[in-house]
N, C-alpha and C positions, 0 to 999 in steps of 0.2 A: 715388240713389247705388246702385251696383251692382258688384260684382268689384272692390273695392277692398282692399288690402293695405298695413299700414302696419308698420313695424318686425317685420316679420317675421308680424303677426298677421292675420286676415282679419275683416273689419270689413262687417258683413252691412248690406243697405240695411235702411228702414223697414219697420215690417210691412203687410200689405198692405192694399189698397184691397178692397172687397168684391169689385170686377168690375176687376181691374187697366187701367187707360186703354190707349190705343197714345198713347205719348205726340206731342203735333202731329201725331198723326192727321187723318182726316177725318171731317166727320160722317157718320152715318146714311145722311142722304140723297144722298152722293157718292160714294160706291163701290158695286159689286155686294155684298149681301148676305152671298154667302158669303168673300167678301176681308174683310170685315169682320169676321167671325166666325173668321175664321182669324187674324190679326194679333192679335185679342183671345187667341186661345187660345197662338198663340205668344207672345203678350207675359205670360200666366198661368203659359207650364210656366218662361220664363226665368226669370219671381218665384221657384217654386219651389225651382230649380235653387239659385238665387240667396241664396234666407231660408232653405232646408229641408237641401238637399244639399250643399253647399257647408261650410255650419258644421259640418255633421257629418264631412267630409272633412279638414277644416280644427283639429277638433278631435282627428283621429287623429293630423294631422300634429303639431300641438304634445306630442302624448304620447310622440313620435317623434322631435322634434326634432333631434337630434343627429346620429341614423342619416340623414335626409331632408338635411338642409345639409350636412354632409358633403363630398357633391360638387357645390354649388353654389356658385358666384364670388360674391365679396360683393356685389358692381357690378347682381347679379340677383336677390337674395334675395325682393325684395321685387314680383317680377313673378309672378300669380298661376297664370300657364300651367306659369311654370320648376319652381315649387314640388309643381303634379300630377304633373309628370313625374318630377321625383326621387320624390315617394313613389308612383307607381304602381313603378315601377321595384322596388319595396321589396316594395309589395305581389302582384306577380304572382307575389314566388316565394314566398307566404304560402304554408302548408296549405288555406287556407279558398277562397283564388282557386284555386287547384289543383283542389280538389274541385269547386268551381263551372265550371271549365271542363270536368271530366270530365262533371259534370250536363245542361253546354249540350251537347256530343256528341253526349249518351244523348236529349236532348229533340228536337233535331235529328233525330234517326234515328230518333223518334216520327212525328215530323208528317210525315216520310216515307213511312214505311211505314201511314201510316192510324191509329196506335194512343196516339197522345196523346188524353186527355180535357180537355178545352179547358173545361168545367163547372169546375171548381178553382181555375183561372188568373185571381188579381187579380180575384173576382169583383165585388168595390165599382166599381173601377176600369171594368169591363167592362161592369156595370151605366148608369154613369153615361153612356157613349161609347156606348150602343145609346138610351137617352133622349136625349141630344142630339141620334142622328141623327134618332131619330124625330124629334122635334120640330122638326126642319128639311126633315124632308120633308113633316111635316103643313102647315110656314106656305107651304113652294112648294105644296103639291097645294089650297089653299082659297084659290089665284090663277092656278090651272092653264086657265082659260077666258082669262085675260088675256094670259100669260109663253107660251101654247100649248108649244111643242119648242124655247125656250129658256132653261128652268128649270134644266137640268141645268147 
């Protein structure tokens, strides 16, 4: 269960699986590698979306409630896309969205001109996505005699 919405509330799926499945996937040995590992990663970031982001979106709506429905028909209340879009609505003319779009701007017209430090940015995050790649280019390059120039 995922992206479900019931009487107004958002009702998160289970918690996760250690290595979230592709569900009716294929196995292993029937697809290329890296499709494998990519359907894995996007079926981990929908989890999170899903268990992480999602409740927390979900829980501003309800603190909101009134302002959010508002202008929504009854007949849709309960549709999970209708409900983002009234409260983005709400919330782009926050302070806090405001100042975050002045932020992305200024960050923008960093990595423009050469002067963003990229060392600070989500370094866990960044950490983990430079080890995964490693480690997908260490198990192609110690089959590199076999895959020759079509590893990539």
């Amino acid at each position: 269960m995922s992206h479900v919405k019931r009487f107004c509330v958002y009702c998160p799926p289970p918690p996760p699986h250690p290595k979230p499945p592709v569900p009716g996937g294929p196995h292993d040995w029937e697809m290329h590698p890296s499709w494998t590992a990519g359907m894995e990663a996007l079926n981990a970031y929908r989890h999170w979306v899903s268990s992480v982001v999602l409740p927390i979106a979900f829980q501003w709506i309800e603190e909101h409630k009134s302002e959010v429905y508002a202008s929504v028909p009854d007949d849709v209340k309960d549709d999970i896309g209708v409900a983002i879009a009234a409260a983005f609505r709400l919330v782009k003319e926050l302070p806090a969205y405001k100042t975050g779009m002045e932020g992305s701007a200024a960050f923008a017209a960093d990595v423009a001109n050469g002067t963003h430090d990229s060392s600070k940015t989500n370094p866990v995050w960044t950490g983990i996505a430079r080890k995964v790649r490693t480690s997908t280019e260490e198990a192609f390059a110690e089959q590199a005699s076999l895959l020759e120039d079509v590893q990539e």
